[in-house]
C-alpha positions in Angstrom: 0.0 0.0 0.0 0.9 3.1 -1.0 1.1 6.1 1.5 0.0 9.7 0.7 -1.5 13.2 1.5 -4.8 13.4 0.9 -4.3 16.4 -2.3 -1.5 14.0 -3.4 -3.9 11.1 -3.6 -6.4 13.1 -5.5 -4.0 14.4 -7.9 -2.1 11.5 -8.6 -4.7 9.2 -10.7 -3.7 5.4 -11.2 -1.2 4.9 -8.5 -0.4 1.3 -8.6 -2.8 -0.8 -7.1 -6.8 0.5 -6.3 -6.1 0.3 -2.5 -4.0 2.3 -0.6 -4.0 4.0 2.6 -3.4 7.3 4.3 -1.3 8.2 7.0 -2.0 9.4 10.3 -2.1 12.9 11.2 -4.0 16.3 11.2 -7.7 15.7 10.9 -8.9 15.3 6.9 -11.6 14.3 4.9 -10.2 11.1 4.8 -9.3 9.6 8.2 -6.1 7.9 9.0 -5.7 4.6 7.6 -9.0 4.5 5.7 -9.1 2.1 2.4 -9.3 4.7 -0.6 -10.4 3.2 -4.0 -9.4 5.8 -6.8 -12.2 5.9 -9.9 -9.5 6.6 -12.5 -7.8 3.2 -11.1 -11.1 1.6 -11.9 -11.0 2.5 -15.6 -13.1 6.3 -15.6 -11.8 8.7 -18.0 -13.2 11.9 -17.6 -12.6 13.3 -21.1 -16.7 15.0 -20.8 -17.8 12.2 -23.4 -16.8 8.7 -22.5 -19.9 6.6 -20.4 -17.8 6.1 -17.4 -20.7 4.5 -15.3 -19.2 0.6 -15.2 -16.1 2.1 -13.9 -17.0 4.4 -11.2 -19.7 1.5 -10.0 -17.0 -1.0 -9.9 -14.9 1.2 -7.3 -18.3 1.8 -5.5 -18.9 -1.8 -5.3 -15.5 -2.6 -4.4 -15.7 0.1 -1.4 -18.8 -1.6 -0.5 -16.8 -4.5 0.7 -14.8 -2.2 2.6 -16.3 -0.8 6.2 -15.4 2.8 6.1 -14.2 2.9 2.4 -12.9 6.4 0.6 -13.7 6.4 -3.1 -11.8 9.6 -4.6 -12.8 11.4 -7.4 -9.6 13.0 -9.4 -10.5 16.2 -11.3 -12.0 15.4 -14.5 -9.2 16.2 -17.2 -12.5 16.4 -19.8 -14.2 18.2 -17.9 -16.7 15.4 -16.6 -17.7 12.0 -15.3 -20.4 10.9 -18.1 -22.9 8.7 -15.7 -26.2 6.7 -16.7 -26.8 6.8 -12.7 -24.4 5.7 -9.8 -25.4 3.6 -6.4 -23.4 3.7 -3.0 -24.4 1.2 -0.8 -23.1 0.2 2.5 -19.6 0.1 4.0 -18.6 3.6 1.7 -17.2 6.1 4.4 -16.9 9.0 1.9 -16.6 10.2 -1.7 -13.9 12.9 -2.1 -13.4 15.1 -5.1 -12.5 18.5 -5.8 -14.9 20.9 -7.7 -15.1 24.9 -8.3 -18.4 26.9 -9.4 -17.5 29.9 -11.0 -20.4 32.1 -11.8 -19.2 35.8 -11.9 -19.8 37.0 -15.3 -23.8 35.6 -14.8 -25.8 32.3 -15.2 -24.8 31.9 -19.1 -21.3 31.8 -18.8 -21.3 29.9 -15.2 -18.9 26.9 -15.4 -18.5 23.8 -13.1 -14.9 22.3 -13.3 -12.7 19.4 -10.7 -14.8 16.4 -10.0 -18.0 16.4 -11.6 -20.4 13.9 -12.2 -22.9 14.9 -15.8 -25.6 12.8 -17.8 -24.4 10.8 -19.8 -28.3 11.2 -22.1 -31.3 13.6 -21.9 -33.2 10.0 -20.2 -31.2 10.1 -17.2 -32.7 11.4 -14.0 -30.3 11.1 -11.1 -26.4 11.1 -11.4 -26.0 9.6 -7.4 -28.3 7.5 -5.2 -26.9 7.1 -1.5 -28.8 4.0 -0.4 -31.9 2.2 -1.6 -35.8 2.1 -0.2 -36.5 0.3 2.6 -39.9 0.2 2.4 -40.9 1.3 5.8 -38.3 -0.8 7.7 -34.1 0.0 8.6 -32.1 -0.9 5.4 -28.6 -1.8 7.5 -27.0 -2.1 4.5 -27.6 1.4 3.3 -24.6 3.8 3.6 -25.4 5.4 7.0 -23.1 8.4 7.7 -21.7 8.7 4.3 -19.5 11.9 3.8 -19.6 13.6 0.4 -16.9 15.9 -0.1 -15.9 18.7 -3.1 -18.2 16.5 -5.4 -19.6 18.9 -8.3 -23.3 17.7 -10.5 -24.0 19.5 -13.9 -27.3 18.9 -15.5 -26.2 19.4 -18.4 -25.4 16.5 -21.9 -22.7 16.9 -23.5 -24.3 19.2 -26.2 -25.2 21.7 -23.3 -28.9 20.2 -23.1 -30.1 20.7 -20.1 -32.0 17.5 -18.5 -35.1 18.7 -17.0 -36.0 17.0 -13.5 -32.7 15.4 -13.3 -31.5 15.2 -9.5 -28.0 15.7 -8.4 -27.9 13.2 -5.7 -31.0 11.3 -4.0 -30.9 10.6 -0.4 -33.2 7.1 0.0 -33.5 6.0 3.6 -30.0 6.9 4.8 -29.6 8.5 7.8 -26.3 10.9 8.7 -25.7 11.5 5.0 -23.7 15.0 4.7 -22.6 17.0 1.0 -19.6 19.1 2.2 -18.3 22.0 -0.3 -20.1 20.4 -3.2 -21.2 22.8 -6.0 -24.2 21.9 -9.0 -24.6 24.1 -11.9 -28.3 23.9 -13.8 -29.8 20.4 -12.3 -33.3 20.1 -13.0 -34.5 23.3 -15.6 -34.1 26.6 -16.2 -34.7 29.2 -18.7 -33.9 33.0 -19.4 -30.5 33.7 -19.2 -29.9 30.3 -17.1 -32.3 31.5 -14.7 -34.9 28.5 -14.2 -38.6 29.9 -14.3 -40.0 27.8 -11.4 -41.8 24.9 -12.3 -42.9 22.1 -10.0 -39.7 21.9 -8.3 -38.9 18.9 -9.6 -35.1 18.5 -10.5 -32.3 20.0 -8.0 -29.1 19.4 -6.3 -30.1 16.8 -3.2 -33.1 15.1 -1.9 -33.6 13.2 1.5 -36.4 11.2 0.9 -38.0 8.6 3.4 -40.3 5.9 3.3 -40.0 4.8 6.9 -42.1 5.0 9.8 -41.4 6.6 12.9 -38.9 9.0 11.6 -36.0 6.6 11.6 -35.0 7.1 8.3 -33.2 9.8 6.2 -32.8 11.8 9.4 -29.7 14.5 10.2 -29.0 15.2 6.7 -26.1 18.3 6.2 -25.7 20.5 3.4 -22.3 22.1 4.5 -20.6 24.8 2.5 -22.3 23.7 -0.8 -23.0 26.5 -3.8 -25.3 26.0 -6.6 -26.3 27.9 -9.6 -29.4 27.3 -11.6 -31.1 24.2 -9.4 -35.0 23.2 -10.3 -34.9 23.1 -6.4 -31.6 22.9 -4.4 -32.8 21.0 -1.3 -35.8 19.0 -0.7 -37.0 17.0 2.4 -40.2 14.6 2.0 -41.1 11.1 2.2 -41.6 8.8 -0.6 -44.7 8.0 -0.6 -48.6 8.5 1.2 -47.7 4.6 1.7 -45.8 5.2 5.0 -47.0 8.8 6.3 -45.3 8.2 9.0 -42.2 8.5 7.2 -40.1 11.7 6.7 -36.6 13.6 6.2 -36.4 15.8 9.6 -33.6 17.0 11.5 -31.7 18.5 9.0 -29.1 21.6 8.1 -28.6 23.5 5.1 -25.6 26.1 6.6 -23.7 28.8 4.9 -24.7 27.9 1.5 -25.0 30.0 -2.1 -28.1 29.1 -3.9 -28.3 31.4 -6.9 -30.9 31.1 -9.8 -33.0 28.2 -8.6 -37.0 27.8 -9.1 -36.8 26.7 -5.4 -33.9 26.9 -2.9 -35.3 24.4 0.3 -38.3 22.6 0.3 -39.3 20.8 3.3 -42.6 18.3 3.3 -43.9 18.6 0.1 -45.8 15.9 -1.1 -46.0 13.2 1.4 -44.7 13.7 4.6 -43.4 15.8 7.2 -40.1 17.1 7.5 -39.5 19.0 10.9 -36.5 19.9 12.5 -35.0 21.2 9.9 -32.5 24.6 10.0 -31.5 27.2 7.3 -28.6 29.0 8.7 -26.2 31.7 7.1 -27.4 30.7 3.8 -27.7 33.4 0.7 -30.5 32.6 -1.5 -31.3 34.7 -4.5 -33.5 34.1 -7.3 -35.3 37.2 -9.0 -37.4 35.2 -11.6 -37.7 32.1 -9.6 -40.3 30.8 -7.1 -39.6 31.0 -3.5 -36.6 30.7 -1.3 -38.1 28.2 1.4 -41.1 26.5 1.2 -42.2 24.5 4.3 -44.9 22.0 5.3 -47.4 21.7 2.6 -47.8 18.1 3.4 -47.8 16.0 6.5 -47.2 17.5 9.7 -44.1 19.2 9.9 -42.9 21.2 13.0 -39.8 23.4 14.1 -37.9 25.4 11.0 -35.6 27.5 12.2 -34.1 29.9 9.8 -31.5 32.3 10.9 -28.8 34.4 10.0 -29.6 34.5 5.9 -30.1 36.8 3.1 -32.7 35.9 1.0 -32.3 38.4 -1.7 -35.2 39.0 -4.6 -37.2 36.4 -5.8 -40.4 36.0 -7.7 -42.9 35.1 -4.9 -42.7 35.1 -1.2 -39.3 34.6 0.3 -40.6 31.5 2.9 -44.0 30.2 2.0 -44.9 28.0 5.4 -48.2 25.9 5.9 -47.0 24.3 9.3 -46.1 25.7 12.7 -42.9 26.4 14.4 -41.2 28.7 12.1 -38.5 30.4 13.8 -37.5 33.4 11.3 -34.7 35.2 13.5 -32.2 37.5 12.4 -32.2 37.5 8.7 -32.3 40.0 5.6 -35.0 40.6 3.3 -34.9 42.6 0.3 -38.2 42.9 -1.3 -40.0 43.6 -4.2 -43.5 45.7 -4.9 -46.5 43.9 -3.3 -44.2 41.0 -2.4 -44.3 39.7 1.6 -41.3 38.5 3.6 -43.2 35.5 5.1 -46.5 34.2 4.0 -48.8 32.3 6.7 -50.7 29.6 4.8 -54.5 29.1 5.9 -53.9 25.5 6.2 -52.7 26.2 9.6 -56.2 27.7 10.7 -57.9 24.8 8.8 -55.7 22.2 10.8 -57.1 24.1 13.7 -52.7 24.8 14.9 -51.1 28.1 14.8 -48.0 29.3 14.3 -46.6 29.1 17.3 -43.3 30.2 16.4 -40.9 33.6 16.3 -40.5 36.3 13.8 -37.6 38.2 15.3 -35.2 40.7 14.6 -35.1 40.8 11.1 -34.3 43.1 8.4 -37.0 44.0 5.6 -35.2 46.3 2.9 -38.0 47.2 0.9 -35.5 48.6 -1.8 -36.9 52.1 -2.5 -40.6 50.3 -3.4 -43.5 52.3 -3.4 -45.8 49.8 -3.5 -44.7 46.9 -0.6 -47.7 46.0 1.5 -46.4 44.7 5.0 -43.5 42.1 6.3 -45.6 39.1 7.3 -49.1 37.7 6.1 -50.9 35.5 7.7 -53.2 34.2 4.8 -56.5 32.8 5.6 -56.2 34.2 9.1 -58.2 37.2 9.5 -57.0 39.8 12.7 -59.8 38.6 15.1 -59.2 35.1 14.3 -55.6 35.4 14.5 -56.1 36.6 18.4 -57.7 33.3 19.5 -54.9 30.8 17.7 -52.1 33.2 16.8 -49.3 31.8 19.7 -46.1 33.0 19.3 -43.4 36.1 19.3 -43.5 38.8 16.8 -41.3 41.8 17.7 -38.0 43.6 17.0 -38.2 43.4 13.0 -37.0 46.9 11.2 -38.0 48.2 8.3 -36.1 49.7 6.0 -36.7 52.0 2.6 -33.6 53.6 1.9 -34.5 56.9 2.8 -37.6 56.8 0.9 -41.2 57.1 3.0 -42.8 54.3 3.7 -45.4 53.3 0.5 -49.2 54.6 0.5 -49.8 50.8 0.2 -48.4 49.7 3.7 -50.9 48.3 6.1 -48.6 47.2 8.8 -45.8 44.5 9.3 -48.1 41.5 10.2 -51.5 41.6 8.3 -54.3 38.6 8.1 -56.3 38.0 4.9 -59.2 40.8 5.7 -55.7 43.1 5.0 -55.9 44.8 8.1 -52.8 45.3 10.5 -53.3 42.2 13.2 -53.5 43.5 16.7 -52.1 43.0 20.1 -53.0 39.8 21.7 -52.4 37.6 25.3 -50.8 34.9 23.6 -48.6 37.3 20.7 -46.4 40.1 20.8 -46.3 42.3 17.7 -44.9 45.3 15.8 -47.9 47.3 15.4 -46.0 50.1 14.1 -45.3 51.0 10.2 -41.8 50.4 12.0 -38.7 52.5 11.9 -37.4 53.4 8.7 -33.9 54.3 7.9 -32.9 57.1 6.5 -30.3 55.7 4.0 
């Protein structure tokens, strides 16, 4: 066996055998003395063009056999790993690669270079699955705790067609699974300019998806450090089907990532299941003609979103769109756009006879000069009397702010309910009544 720095492994391609081994020392990506199965070894080319599925499978595979296994991903000299759809399965400790999103001169000329995984045709709908469905019981075998490191996805063939609804990486009924300083560039669909235009969501960077009962399964999944440009949707939590409602993706983190140009940047619960616990933290989102930023509980029974610290720049709807309670919105930055709300309340929550129960605090709403903004918060299908006999919760300490320009005719208030009028002071809620204080630059 061959010993060697981790950037010296990555770098170094075929090094005389599939296995080696790396030494002790300084904490890394990958540990001391863990089995590290090199793709290029295997066969993969890389040249952007060549099917490399067989060959990255086979080092898979062979990791498999391997309790704690490294496969590394050497930068693509073409550009690309051309993939039909890869598997990890148990005993895989990590995937390591190197990638780089660059994205400065806008979404048309945005490139996605180092380790990257690509379609290999316009038919192929996810480049990695981590795991495999367990139908509503523990799949052992499935790659629990699974590190992904510096791995890049591109949606894109190799004549710059991009695959609509093709995922990045799907999440099955794995628990533990974190993507560390990955990067995607246009998975699922956009349009104008390489903006995507919304859509259903479907198509993205990563899902966690669950079929389990008891929440067991695809729990404590990490986004760490990841950028994307040009996602359908860069983040979703859900289960898998109405099968096992039981089932869900909860107790999650998405922290201190870029999410530019998607239709959708997280969406928690949205067709089958619940997905609370989750948190949004330190994250930029910014999407002008998308959809919305965060979009949480519009099925099952989610609880607890806590979403702190971010700036969610312009977007083309509401910048969180919740139907479930336990929202925590504390400490972020929102820049608006005319007759565009910071948070929307949906009136599933009254209907489902909950309430929010959660805390709007301290925030930031830079209206951007508008003239015609309306207020910060809205509870929809609340109206202001009703919203005094469920509306729990703590709603104080947001500011306002219209660089220098007077607050718009059009403002009712920072919290309003459907009947548009400013909601008042209740026992169980503390609110900004106020227009709020607005800065004078």
């Amino acid at each position: 066996m061959l010993t060697l720095t981790r950037r010296a492994a990555m770098r170094a391609g075929v090094l005389g055998g599939a296995l080696y081994s790396l030494p002790a020392g300084p904490p890394a990506h990958a540990a001391a003395s863990t089995a590290v199965f090199n793709v290029q070894t295997y066969g993969a080319v890389g040249d952007g063009s060549t099917d490399d599925t067989a060959a990255i499978q086979a080092a898979l595979d062979a990791a498999a056999e391997v309790s704690g296994s490294c496969v590394a991903f050497p930068p693509a000299p073409g550009g690309c790993y051309r993939t039909s759809g890869l598997t990890v399965s148990g005993g895989v400790g990590q995937l390591i690669g190197e990638s780089a999103l660059f994205d400065a001169d806008g979404p048309s000329a945005a490139s996605l270079t180092g380790s990257v995984l690509a379609p290999l045709t316009s038919t192929d709908t996810v480049l990695l699955t981590v795991g495999s469905s367990g139908s509503g019981t523990v799949v052992t075998g499935n790659p629990h705790g699974l590190t992904v490191h510096g791995l890049g996805f591109r949606g894109t063939t190799e004549d710059g067609k991009v695959v609509s609804g093709l995922w990045g990486a799907d999440v099955v009924d794995t628990s533990d699974v974190t993507f560390d300083e990955c990067r995607d560039l246009y998975c699922g669909a956009f349009e104008y300019d390489g903006y995507p235009q919304g859509g259903d969501g479907q198509g993205g960077f990563v899902r966690f998806q669950s079929s389990g009962t008891g929440n067991g399964f695809s729990v404590n999944g990490r986004v760490l450090f990841c950028n994307s440009y040009g996602a359908g949707t860069f983040l979703l939590a859900d289960g898998l089907s109405s099968t096992y409602p039981g089932g869900g993706s909860t107790d999650g983190r998405a922290v201190c990532c870029q999410v530019n140009g998607h239709g959708y940047g997280v969406v928690l619960g949205r067709d089958y299941a619940g997905a609370g616990g989750w948190a949004v933290l330190e994250t930029h989102f910014s999407s002008e003609p998308g959809k919305c930023h965060i979009v949480y509980g519009t099925a099952g029974n989610a609880w607890t979103l806590r979403v702190e610290g971010c700036y969610l720049d312009v977007c083309g709807d509401v910048h969180i769109a919740c139907d479930s309670r336990g929202l925590q919105a504390v400490g972020n930055y929102f820049r608006g756009q005319a007759n565009e709300s910071a948070i929307r309340f949906a009136a599933a929550l009254k209907h489902h006879h909950r309430d929010p129960a959660g805390q709007i605090v301290g925030n930031t709403y830079d209206l951007d000069g508008n003239t015609a903004a309306v207020d910060f918060a809205r509870f929809a299908g609340f109206t202001a009397a009703e919203f005094a006999r469920y509306g729990g919760g703590e709603y104080s300490g947001n500011l306002v702010h219209n660089h220098g320009a007077a607050m718009p005719s059009t403002w009712k208030g920072q919290f309003t309910g459907s009947d548009s009028k400013a909601i008042p002071n209740t026992t169980t809620a503390t609110l900004g009544l106020t227009q709020g204080p607005v800065l004078s630059a």
